[in-house]
C-alpha positions in Angstrom: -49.9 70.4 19.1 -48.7 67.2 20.4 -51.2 65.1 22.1 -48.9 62.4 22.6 -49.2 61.3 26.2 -46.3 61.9 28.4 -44.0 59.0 28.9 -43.4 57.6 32.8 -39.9 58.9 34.3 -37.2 56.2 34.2 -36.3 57.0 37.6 -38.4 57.7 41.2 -37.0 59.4 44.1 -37.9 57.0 47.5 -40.4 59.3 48.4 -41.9 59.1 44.7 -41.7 55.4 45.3 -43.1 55.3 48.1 -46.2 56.5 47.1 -46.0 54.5 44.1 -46.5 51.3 45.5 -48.1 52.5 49.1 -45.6 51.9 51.7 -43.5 54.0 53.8 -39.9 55.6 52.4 -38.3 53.4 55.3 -39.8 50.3 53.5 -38.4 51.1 50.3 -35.0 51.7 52.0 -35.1 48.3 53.3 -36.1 46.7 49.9 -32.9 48.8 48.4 -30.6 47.6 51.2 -32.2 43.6 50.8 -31.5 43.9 47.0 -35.4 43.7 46.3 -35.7 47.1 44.0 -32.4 48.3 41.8 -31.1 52.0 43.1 -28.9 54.1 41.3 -26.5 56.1 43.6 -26.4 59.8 42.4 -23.8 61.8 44.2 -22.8 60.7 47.4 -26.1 61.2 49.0 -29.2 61.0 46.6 -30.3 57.8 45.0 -33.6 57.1 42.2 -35.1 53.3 42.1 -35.7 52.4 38.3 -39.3 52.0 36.9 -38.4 48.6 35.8 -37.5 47.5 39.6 -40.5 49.3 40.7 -42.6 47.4 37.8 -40.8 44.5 38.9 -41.8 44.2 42.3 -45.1 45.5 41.8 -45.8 42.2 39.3 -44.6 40.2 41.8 -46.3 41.7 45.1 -49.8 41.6 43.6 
């Protein structure tokens, strides 16, 4: 049995990050648009923030 704990995704959905770091999916939008936190475009429609950007801005907001 492995009892090795589970390792963080690499990358969050908005909504995910949202939650994450307690603002509204809007918000995170706008820090995507302003260059703030790092998106990765996935299809034409779909895009996941990094945990590093979300890390990132989280350091640096606290």
């Amino acid at each position: 049995m492995n009892t090795a704990p589970a390792e963080p995704p690499l990358l969050y959905t908005v909504e995910e990050t949202a939650h994450l770091l307690s603002i509204s999916e809007w918000k995170v939008r706008d820090l995507i648009r302003s260059g703030t936190l790092h998106a990765i475009p996935i299809g034409s429609r779909h895009i996941r923030i990094t945990r590093a950007s979300i890390e990132k801005f989280a350091r640096v907001r606290h």
